[in-house]
N, CA, C and O atoms as a Tripos MOL2 file, in Angstrom:
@<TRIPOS>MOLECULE
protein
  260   259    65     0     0
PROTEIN
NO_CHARGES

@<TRIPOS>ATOM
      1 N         -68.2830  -14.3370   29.7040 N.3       1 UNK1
      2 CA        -67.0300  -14.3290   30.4080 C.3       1 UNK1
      3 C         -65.9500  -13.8030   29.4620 C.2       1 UNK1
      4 O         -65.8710  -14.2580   28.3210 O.2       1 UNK1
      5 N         -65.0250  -12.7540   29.9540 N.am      2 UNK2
      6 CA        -64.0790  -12.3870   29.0750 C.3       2 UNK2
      7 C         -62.9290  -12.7710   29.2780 C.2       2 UNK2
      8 O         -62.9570  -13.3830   30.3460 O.2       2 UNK2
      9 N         -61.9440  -12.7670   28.8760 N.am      3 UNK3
     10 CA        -60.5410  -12.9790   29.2160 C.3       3 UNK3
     11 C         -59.2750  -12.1320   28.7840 C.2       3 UNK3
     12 O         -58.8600  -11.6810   27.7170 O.2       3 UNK3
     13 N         -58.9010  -12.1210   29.9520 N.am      4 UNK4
     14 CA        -58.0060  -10.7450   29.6750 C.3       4 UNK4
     15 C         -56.6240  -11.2290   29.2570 C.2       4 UNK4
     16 O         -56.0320  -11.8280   30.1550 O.2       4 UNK4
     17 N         -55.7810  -11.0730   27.7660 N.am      5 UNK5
     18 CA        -54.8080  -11.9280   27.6130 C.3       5 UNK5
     19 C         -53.5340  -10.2290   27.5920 C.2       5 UNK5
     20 O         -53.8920   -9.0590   27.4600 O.2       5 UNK5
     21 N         -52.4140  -10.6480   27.7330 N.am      6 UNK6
     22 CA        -51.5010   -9.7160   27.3630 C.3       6 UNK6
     23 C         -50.1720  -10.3630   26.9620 C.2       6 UNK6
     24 O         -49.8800  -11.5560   27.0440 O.2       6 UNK6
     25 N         -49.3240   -9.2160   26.4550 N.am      7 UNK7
     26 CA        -48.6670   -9.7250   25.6590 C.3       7 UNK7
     27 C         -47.3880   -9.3400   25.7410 C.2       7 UNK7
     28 O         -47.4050   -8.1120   25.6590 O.2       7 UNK7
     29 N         -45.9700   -9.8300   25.8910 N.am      8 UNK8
     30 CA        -44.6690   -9.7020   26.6390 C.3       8 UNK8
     31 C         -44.1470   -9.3910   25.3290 C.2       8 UNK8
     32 O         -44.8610   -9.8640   24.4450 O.2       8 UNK8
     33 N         -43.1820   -8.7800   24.9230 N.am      9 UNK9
     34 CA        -42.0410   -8.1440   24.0020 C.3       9 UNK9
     35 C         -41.1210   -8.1820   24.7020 C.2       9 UNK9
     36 O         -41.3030   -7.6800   25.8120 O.2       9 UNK9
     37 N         -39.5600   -8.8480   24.3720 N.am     10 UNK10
     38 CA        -38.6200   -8.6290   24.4140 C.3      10 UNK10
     39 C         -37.9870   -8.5280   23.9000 C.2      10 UNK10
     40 O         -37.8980   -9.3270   22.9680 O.2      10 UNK10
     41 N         -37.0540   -7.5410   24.0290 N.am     11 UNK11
     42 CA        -36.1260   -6.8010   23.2170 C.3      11 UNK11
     43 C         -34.7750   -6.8630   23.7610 C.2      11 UNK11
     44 O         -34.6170   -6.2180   24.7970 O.2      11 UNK11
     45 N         -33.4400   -7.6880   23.1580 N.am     12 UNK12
     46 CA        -32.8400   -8.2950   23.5950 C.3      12 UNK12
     47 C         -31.2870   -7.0610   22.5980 C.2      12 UNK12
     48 O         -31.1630   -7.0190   21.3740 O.2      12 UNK12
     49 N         -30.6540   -6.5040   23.3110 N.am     13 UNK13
     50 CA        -29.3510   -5.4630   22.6360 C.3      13 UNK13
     51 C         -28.3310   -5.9080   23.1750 C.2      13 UNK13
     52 O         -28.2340   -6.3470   24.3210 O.2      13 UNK13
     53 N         -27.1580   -5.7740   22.0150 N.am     14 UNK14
     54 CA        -26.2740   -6.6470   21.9970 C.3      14 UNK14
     55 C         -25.3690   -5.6300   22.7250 C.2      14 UNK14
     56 O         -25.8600   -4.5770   22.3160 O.2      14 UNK14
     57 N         -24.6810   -5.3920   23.2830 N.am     15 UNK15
     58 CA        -24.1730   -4.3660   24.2620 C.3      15 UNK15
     59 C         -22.9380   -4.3810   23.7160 C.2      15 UNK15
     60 O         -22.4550   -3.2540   23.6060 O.2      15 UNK15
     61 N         -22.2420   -5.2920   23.3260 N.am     16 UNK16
     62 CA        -20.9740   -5.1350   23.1030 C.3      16 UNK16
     63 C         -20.6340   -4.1800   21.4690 C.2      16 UNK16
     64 O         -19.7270   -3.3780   21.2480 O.2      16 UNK16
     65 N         -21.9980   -4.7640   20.3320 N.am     17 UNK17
     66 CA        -21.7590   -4.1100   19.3290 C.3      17 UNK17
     67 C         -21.8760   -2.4840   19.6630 C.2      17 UNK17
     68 O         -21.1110   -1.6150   19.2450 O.2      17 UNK17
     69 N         -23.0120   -2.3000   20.5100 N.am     18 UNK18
     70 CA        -23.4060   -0.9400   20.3490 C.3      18 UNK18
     71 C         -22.1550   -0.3040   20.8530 C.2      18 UNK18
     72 O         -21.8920    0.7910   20.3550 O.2      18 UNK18
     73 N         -21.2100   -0.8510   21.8820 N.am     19 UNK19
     74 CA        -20.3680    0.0990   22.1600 C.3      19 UNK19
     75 C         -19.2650    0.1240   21.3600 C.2      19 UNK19
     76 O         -18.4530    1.0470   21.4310 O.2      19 UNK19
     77 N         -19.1110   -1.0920   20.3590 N.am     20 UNK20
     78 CA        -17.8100   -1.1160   19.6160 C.3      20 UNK20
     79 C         -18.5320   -0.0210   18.2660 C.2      20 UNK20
     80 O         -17.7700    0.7050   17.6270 O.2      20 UNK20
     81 N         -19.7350   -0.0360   18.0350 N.am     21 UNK21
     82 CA        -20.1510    0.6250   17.2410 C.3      21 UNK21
     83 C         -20.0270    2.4200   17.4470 C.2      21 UNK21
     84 O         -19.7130    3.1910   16.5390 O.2      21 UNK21
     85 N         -20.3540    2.8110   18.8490 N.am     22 UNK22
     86 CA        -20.0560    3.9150   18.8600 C.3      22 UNK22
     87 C         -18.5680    4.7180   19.4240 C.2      22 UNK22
     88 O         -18.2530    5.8960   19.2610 O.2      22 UNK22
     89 N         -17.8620    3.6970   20.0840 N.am     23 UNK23
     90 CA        -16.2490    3.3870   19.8600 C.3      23 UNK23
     91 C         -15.9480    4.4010   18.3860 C.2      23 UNK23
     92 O         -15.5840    5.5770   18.3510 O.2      23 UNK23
     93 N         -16.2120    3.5810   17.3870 N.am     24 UNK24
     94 CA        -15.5830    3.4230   16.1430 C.3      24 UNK24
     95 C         -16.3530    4.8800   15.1170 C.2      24 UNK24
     96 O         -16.0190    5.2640   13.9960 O.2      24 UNK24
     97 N         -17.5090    5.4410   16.0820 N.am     25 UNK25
     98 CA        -18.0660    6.5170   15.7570 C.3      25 UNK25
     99 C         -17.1610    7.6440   15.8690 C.2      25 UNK25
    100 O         -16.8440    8.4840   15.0280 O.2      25 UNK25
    101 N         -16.7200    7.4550   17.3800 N.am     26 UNK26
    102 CA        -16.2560    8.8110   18.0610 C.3      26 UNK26
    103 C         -14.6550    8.8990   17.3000 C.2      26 UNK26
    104 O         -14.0850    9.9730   17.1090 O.2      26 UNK26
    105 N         -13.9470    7.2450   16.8350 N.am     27 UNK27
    106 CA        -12.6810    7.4870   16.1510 C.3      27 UNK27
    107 C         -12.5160    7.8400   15.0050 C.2      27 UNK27
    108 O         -11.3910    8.1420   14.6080 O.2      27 UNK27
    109 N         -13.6430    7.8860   14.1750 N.am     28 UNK28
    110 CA        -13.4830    8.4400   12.9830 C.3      28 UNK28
    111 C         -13.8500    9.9970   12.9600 C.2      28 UNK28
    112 O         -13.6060   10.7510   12.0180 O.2      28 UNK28
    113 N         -14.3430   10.2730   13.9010 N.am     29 UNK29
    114 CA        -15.3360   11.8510   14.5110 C.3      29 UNK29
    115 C         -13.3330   12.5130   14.3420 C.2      29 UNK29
    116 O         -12.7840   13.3160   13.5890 O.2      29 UNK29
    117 N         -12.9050   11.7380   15.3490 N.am     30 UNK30
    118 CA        -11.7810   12.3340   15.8710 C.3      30 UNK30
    119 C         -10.8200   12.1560   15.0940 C.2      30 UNK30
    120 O          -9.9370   12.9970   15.2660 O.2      30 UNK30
    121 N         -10.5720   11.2890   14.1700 N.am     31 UNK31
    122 CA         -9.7180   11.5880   12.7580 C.3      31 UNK31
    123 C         -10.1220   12.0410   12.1490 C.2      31 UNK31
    124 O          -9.2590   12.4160   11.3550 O.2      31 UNK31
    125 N         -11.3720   12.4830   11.7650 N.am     32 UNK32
    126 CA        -11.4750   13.8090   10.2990 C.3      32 UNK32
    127 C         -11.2530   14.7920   11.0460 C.2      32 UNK32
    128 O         -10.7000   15.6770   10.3940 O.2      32 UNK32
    129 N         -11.4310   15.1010   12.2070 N.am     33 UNK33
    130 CA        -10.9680   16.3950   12.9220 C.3      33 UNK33
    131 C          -9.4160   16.8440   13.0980 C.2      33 UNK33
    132 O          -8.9280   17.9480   13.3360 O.2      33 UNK33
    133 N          -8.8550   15.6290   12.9000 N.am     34 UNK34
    134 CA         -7.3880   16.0230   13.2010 C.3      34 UNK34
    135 C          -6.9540   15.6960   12.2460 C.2      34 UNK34
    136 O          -5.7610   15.3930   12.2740 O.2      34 UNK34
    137 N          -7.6750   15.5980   10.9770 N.am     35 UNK35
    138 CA         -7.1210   15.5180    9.5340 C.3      35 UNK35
    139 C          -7.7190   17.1150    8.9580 C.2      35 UNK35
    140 O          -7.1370   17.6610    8.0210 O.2      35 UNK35
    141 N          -8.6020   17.5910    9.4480 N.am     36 UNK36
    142 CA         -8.9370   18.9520    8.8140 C.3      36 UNK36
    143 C          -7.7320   20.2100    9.9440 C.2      36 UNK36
    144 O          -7.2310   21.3150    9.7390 O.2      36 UNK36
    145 N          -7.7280   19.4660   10.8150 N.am     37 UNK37
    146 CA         -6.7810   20.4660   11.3150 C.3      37 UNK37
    147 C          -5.5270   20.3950   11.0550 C.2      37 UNK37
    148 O          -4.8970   21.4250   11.2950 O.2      37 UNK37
    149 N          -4.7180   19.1570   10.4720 N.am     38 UNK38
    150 CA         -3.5290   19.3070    9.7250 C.3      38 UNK38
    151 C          -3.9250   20.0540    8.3320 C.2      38 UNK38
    152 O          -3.1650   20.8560    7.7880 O.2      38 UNK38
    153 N          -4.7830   19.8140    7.9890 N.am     39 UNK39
    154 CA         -4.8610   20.5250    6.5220 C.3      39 UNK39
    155 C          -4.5130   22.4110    6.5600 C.2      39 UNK39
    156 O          -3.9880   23.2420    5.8190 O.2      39 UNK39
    157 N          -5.0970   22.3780    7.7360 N.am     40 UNK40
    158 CA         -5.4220   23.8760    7.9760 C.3      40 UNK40
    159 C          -3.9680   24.6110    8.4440 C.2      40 UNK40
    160 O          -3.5320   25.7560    8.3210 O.2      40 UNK40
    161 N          -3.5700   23.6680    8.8980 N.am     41 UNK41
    162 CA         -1.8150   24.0980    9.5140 C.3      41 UNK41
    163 C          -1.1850   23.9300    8.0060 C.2      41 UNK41
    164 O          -0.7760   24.9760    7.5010 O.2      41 UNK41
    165 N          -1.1000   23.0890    7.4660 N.am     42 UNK42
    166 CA         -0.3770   22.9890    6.1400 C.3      42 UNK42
    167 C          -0.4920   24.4030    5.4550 C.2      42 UNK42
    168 O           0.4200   25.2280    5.3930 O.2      42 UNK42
    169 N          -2.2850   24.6020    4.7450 N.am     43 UNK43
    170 CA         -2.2090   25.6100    4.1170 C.3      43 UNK43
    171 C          -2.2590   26.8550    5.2310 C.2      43 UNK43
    172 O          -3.1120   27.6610    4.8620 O.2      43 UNK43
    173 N          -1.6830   27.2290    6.3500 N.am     44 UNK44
    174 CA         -1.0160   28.4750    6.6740 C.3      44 UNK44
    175 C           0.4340   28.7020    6.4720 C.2      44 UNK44
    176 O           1.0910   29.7220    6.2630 O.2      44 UNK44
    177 N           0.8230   27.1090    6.6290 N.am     45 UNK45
    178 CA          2.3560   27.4020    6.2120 C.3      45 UNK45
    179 C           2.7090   27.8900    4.8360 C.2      45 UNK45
    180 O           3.6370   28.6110    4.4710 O.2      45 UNK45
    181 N           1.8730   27.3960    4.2580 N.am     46 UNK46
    182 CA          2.1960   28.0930    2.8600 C.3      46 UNK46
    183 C           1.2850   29.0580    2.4370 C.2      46 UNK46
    184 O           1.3130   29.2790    1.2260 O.2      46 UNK46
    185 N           0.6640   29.5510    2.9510 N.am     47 UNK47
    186 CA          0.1280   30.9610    2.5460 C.3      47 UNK47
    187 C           1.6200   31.9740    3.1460 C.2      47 UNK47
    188 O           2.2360   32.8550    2.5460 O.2      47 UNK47
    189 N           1.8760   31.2940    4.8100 N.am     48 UNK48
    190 CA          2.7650   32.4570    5.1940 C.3      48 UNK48
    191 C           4.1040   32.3520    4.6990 C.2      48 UNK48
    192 O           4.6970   33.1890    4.0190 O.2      48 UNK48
    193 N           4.5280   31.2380    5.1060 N.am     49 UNK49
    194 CA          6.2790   31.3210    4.4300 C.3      49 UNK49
    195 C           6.4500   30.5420    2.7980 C.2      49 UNK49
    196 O           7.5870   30.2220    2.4500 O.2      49 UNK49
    197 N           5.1740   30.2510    1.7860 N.am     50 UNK50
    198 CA          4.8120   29.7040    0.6880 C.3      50 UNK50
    199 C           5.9570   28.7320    0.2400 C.2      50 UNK50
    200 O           7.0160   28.7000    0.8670 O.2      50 UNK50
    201 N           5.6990   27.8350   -0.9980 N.am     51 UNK51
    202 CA          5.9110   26.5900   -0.5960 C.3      51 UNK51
    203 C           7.7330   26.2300   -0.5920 C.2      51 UNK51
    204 O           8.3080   25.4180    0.1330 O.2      51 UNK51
    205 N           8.2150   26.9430   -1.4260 N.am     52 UNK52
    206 CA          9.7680   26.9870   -1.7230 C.3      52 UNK52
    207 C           9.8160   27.0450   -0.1590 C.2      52 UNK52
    208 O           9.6210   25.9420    0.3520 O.2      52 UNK52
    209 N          10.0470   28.1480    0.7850 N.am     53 UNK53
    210 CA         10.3200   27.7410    1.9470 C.3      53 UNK53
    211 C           9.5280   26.5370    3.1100 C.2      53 UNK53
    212 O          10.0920   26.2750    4.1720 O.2      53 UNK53
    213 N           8.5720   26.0750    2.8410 N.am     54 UNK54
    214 CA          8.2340   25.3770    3.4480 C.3      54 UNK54
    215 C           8.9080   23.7450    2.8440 C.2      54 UNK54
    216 O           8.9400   22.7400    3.5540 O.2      54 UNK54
    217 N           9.3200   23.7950    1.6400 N.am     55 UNK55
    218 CA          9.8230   22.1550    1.8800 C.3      55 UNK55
    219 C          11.6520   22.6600    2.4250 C.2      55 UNK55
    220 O          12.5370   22.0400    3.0140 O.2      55 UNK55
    221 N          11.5870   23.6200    2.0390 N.am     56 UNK56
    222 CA         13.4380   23.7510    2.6720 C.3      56 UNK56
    223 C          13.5210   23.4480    4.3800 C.2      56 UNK56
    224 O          14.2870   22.7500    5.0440 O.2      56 UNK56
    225 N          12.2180   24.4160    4.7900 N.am     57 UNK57
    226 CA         12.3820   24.0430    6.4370 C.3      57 UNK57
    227 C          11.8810   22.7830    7.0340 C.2      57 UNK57
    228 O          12.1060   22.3430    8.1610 O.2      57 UNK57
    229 N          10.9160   22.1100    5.7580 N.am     58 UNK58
    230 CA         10.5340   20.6260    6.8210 C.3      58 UNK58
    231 C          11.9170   19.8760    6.2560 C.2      58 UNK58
    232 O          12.2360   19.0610    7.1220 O.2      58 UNK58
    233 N          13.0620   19.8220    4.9120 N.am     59 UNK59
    234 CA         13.8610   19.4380    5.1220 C.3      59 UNK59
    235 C          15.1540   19.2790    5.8960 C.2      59 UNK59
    236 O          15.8390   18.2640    6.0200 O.2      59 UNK59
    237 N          15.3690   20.6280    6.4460 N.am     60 UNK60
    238 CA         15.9870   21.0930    7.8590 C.3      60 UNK60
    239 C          15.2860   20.2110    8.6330 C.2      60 UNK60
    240 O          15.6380   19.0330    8.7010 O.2      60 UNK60
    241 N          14.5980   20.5190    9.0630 N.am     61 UNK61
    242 CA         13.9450   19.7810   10.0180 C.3      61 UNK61
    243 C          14.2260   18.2910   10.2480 C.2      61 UNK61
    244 O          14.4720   17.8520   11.3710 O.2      61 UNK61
    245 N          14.1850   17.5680    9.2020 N.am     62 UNK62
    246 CA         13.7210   16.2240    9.3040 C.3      62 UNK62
    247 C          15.6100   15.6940    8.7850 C.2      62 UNK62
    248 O          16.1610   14.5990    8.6730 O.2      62 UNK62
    249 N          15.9840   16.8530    8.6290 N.am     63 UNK63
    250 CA         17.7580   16.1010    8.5220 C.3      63 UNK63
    251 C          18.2420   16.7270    9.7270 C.2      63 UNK63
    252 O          19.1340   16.0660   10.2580 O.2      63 UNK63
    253 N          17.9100   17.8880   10.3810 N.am     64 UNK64
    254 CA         18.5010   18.4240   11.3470 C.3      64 UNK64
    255 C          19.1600   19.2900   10.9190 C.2      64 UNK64
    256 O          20.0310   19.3170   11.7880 O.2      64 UNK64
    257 N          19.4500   20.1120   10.1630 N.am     65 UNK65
    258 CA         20.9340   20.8440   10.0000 C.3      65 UNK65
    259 C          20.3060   22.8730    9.8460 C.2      65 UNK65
    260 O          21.1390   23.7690    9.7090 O.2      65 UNK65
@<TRIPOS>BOND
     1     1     2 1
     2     2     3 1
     3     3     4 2
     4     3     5 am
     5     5     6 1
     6     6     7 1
     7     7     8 2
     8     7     9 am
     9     9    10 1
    10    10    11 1
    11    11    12 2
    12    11    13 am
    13    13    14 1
    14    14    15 1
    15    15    16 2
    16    15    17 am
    17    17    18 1
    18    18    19 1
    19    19    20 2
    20    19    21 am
    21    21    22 1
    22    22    23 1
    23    23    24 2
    24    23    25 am
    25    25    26 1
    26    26    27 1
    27    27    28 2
    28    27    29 am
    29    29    30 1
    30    30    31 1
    31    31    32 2
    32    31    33 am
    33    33    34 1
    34    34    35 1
    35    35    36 2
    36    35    37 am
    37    37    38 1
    38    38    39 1
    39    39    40 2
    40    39    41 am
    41    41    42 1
    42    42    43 1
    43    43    44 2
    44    43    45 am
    45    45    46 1
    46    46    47 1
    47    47    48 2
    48    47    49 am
    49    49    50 1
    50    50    51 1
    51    51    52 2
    52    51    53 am
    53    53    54 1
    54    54    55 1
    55    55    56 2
    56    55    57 am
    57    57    58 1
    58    58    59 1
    59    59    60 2
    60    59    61 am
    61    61    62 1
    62    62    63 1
    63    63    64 2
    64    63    65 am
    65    65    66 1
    66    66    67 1
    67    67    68 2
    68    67    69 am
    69    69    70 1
    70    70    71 1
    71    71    72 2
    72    71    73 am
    73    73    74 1
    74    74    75 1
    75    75    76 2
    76    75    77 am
    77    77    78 1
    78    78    79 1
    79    79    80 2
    80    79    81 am
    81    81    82 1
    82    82    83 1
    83    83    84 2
    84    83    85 am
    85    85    86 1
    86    86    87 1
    87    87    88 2
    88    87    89 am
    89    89    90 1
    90    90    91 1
    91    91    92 2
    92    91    93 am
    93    93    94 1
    94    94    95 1
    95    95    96 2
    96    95    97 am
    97    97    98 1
    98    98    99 1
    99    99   100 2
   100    99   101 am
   101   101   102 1
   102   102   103 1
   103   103   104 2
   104   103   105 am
   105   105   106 1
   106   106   107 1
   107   107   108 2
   108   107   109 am
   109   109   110 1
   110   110   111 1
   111   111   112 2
   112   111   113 am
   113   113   114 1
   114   114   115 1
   115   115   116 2
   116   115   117 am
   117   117   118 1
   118   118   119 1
   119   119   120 2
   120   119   121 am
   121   121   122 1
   122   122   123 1
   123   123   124 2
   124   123   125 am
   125   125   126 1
   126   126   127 1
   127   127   128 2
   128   127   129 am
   129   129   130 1
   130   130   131 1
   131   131   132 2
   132   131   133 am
   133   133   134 1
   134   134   135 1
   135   135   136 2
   136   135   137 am
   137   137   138 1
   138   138   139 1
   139   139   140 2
   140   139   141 am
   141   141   142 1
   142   142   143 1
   143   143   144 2
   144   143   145 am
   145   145   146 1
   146   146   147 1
   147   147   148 2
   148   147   149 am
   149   149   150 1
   150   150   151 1
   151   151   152 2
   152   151   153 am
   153   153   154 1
   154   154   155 1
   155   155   156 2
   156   155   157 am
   157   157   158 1
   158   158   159 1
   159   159   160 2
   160   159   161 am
   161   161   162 1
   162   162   163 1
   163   163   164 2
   164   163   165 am
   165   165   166 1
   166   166   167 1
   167   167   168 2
   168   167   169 am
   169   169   170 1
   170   170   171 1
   171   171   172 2
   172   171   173 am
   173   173   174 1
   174   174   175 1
   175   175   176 2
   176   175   177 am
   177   177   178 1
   178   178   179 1
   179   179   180 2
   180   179   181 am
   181   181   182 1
   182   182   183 1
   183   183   184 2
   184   183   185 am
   185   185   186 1
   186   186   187 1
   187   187   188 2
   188   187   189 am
   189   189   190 1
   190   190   191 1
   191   191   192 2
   192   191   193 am
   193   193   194 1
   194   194   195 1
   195   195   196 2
   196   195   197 am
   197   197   198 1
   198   198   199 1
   199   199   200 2
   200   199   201 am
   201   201   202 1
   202   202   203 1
   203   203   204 2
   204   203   205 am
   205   205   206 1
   206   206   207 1
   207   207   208 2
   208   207   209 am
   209   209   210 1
   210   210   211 1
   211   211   212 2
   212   211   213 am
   213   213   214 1
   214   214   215 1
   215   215   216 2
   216   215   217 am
   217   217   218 1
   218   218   219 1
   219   219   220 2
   220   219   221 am
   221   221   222 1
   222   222   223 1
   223   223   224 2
   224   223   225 am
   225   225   226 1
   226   226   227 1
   227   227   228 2
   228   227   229 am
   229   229   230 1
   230   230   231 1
   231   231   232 2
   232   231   233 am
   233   233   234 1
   234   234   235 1
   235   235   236 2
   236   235   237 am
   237   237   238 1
   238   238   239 1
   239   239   240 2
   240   239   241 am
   241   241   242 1
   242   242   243 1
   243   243   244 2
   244   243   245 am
   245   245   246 1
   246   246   247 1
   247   247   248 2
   248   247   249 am
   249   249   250 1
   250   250   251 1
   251   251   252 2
   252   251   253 am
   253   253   254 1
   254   254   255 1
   255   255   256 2
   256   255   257 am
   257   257   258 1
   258   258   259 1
   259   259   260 2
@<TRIPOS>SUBSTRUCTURE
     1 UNK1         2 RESIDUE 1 A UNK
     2 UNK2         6 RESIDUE 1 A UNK
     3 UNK3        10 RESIDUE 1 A UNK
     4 UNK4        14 RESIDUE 1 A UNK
     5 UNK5        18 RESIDUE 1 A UNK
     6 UNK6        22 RESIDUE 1 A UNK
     7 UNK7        26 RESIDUE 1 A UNK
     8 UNK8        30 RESIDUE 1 A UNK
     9 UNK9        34 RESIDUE 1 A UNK
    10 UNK10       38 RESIDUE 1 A UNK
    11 UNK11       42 RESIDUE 1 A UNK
    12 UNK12       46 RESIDUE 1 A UNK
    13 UNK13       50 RESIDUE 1 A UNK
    14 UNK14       54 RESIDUE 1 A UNK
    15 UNK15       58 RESIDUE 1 A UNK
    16 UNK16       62 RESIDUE 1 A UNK
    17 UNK17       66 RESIDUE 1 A UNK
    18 UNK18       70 RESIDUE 1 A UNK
    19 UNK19       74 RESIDUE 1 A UNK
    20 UNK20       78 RESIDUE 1 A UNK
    21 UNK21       82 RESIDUE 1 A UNK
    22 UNK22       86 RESIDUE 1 A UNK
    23 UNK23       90 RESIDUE 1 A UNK
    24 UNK24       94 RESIDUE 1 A UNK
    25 UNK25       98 RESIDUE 1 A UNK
    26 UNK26      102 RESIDUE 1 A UNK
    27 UNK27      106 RESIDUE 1 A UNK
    28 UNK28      110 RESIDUE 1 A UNK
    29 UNK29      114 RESIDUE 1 A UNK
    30 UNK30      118 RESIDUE 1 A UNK
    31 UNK31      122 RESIDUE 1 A UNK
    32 UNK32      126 RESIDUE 1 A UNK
    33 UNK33      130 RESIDUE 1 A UNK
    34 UNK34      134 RESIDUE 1 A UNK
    35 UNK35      138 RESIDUE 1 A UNK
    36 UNK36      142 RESIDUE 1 A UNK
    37 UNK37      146 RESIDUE 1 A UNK
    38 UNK38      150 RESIDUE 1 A UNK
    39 UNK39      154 RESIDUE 1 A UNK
    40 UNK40      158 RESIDUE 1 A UNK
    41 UNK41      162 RESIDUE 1 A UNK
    42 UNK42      166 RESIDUE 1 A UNK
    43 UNK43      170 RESIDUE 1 A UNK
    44 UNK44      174 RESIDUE 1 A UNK
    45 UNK45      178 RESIDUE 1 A UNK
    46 UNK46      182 RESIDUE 1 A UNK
    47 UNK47      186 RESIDUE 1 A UNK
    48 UNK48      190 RESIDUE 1 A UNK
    49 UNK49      194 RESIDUE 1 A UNK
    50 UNK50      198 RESIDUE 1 A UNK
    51 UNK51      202 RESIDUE 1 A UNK
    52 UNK52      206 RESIDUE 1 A UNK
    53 UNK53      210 RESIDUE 1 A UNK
    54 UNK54      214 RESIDUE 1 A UNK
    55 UNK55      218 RESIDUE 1 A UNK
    56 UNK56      222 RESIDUE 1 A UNK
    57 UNK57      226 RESIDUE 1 A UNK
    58 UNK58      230 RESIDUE 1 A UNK
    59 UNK59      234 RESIDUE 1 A UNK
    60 UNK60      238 RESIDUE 1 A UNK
    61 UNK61      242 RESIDUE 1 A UNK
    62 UNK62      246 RESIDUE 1 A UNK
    63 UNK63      250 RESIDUE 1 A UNK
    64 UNK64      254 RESIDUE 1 A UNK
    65 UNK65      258 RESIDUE 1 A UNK
């Protein structure tokens, strides 16, 4: 006589980490991206109007005048 036994696995995921986990994926995805793209605006400003004019105009700027 044989007996046929089998065998249950459960696998139990924590739902809330995985999404705070990939949350926190996509926000860092999306700050080095918008930290390489300020970089990239920076150094055009100073390739094009180089740096003497670029702190004169962000100081205009940021006093207004």
């Amino acid at each position: 006589m044989t007996t046929k036994t089998s065998k249950t696995t459960n696998t139990q995921v924590d739902v809330g980490y995985e999404t705070s986990k990939f949350a926190m994926g996509v926000g860092m995805t999306m700050a080095t991206l918008v930290g390489l793209w300020g970089t990239v605006c920076l150094v055009n400003a100073l390739v094009g109007d180089g740096p003497v004019n670029l702190v004169k105009n962000y100081l205009s700027a940021i006093a207004g005048f």
